[in-house]
VOBA-1610 file (N, C-alpha, C; in pm, whole numbers, padded with zeros to 5 digits, always signed):
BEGIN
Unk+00086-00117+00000Unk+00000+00000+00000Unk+00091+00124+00000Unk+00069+00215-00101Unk+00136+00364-00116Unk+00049+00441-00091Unk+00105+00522-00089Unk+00058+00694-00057Unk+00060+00734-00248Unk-00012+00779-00279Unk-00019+00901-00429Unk-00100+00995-00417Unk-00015+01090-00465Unk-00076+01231-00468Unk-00089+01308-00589Unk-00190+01349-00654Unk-00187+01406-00735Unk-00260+01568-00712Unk-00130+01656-00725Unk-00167+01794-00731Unk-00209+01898-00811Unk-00266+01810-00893Unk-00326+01958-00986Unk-00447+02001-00964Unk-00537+01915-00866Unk-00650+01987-00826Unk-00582+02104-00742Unk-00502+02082-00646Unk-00405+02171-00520Unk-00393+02276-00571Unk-00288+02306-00734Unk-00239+02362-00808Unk-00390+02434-00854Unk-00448+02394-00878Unk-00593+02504-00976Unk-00641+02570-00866Unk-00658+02502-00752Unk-00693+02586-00609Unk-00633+02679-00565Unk-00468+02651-00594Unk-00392+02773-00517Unk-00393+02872-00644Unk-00423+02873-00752Unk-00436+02957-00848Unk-00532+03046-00861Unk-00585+02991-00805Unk-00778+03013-00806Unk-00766+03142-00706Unk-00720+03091-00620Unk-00714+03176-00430Unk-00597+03263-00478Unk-00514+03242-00550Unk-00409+03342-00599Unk-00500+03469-00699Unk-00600+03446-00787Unk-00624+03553-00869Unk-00765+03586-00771Unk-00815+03541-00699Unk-00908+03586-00554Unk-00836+03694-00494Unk-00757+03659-00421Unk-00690+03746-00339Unk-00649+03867-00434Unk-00583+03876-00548Unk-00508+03973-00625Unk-00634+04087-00625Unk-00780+04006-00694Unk-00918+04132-00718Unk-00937+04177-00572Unk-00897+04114-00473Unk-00955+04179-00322Unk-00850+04281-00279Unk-00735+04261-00320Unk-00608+04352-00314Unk-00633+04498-00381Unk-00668+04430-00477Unk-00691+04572-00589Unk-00820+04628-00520Unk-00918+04582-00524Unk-01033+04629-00423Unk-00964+04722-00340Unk-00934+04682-00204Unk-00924+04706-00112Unk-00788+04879-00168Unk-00680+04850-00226Unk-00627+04943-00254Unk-00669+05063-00315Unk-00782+05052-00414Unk-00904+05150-00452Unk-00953+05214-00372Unk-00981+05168-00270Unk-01089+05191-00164Unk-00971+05325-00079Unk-00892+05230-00048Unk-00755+05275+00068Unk-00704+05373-00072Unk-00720+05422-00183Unk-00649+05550-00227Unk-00747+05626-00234Unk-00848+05607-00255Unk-00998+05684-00198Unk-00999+05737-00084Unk-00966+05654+00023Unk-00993+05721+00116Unk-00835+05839+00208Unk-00757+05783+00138Unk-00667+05911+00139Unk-00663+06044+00078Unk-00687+06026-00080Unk-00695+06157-00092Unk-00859+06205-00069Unk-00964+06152+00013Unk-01111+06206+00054Unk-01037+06287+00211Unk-00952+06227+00246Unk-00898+06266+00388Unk-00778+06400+00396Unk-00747+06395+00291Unk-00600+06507+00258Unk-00702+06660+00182Unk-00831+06604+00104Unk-00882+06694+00063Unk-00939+06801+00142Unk-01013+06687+00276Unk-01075+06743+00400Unk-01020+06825+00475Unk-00908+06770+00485Unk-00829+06802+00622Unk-00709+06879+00600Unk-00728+06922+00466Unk-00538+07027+00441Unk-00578+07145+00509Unk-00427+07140+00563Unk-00386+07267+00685Unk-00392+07432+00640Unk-00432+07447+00460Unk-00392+07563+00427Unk-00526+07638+00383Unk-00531+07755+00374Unk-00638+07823+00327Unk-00694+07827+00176Unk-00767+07775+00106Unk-00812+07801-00027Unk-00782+07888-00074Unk-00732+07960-00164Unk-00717+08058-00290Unk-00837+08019-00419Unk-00747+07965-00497Unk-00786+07893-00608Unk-00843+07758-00593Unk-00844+07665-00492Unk-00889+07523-00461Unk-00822+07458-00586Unk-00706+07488-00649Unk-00643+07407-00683Unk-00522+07269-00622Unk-00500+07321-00503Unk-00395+07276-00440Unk-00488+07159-00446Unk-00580+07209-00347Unk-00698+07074-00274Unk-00758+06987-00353Unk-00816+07062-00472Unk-00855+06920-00598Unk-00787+06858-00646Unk-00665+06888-00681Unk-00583+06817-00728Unk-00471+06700-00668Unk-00546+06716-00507Unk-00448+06598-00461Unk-00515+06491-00497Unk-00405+06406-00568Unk-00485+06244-00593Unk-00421+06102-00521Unk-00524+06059-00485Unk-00500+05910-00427Unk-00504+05828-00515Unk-00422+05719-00548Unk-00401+05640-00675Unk-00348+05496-00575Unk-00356+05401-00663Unk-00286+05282-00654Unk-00241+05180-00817Unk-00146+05117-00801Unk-00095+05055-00915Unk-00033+04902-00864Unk-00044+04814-00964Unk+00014+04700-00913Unk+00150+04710-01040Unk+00286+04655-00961Unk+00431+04678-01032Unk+00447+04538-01020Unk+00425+04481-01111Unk+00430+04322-01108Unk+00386+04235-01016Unk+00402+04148-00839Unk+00349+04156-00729Unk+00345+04210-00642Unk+00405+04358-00700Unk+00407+04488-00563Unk+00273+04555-00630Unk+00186+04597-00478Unk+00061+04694-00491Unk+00141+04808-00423Unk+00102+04877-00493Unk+00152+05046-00427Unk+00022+05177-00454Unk+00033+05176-00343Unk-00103+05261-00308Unk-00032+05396-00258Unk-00070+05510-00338Unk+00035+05663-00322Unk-00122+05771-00323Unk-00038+05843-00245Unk-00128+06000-00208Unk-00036+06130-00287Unk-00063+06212-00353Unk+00000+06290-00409Unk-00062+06409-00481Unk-00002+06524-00461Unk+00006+06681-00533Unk-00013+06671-00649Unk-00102+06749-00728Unk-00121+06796-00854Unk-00027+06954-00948Unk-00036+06964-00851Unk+00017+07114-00830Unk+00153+07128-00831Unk+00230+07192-00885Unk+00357+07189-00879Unk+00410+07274-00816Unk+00341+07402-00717Unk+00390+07404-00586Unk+00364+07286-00452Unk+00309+07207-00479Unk+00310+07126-00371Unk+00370+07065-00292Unk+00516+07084-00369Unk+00647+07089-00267Unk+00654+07159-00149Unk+00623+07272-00184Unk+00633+07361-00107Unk+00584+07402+00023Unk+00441+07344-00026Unk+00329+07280+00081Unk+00421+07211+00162Unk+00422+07101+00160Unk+00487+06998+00228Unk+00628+07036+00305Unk+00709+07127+00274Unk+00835+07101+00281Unk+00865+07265+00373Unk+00803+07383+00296Unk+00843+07497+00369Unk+00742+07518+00535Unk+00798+07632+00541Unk+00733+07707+00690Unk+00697+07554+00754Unk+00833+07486+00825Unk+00817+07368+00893Unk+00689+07266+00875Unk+00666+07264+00741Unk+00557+07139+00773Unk+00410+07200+00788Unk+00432+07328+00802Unk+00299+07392+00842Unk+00189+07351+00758Unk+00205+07386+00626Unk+00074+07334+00517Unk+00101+07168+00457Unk+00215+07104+00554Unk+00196+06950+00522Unk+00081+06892+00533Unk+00036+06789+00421Unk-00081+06703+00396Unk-00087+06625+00398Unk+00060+06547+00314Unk+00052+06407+00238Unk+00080+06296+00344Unk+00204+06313+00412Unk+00282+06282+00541Unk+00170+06263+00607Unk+00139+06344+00712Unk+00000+06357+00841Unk-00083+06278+00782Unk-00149+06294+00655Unk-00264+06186+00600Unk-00218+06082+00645Unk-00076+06033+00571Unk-00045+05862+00563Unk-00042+05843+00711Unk+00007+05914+00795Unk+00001+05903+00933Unk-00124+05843+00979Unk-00248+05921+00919Unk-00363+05894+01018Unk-00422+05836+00996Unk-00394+05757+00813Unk-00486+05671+00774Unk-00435+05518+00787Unk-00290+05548+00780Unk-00210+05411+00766Unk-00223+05306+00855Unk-00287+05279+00997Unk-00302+05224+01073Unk-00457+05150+01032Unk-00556+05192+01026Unk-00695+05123+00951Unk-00675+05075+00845Unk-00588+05126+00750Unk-00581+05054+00599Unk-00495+04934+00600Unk-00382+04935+00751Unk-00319+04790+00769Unk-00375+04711+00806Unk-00450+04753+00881Unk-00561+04637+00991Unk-00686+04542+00863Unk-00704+04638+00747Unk-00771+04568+00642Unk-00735+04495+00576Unk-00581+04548+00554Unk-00509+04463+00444Unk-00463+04315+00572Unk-00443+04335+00684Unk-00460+04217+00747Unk-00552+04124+00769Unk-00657+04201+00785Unk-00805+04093+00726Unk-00794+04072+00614Unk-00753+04090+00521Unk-00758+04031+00406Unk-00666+03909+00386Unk-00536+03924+00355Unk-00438+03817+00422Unk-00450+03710+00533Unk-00536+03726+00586Unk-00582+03586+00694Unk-00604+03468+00661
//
């Protein structure tokens, strides 16, 4: 009496749960660049002029082969400036990832379970 194993049911399963997980990734990273730049739009430290600064911050995500990268970012090409002069004062991008980054791990950990 032997043992045989045949894995290609295993193999279609872990494939299966492999392109599962990838649409819940992407999901979930949609969601989590949504809700950064909905939070950077809200909550920037500086006064309106033009409401260009503020519309134009965008929350994005991209998958780089099996890296997901989920980015918050300036439209504006003073937005350096924002960020960087009079100590941080009209910083956005930073403080956002700060305040959001802790709930968007705790999801991406439910997800990964």
């Amino acid at each position: 009496m032997g043992f045989r194993f045949d894995g290609a049911q295993l193999f279609r399963n872990l494939a299966e749960q492999q392109i599962k997980t990838r649409a819940a990734l992407g999901l979930f990273a949609d969601t989590s660049a949504k809700t950064l730049e909905n939070e950077a739009k809200n909550n920037h430290p500086w006064e309106d002029r033009t409401y260009q600064a503020r519309n134009r911050l965008k929350g994005d995500y991209e998958w780089q082969g099996n890296l997901l990268r989920i980015s918050l970012s300036h439209g504006v090409d003073y937005g350096i400036y924002l960020e960087l002069c009079n100590e941080g004062k009209y910083a956005v991008i930073t403080p956002t990832i700060n305040k959001c980054s802790p709930k968007i791990m705790r999801g991406l950990d439910r997800i990964l379970k």
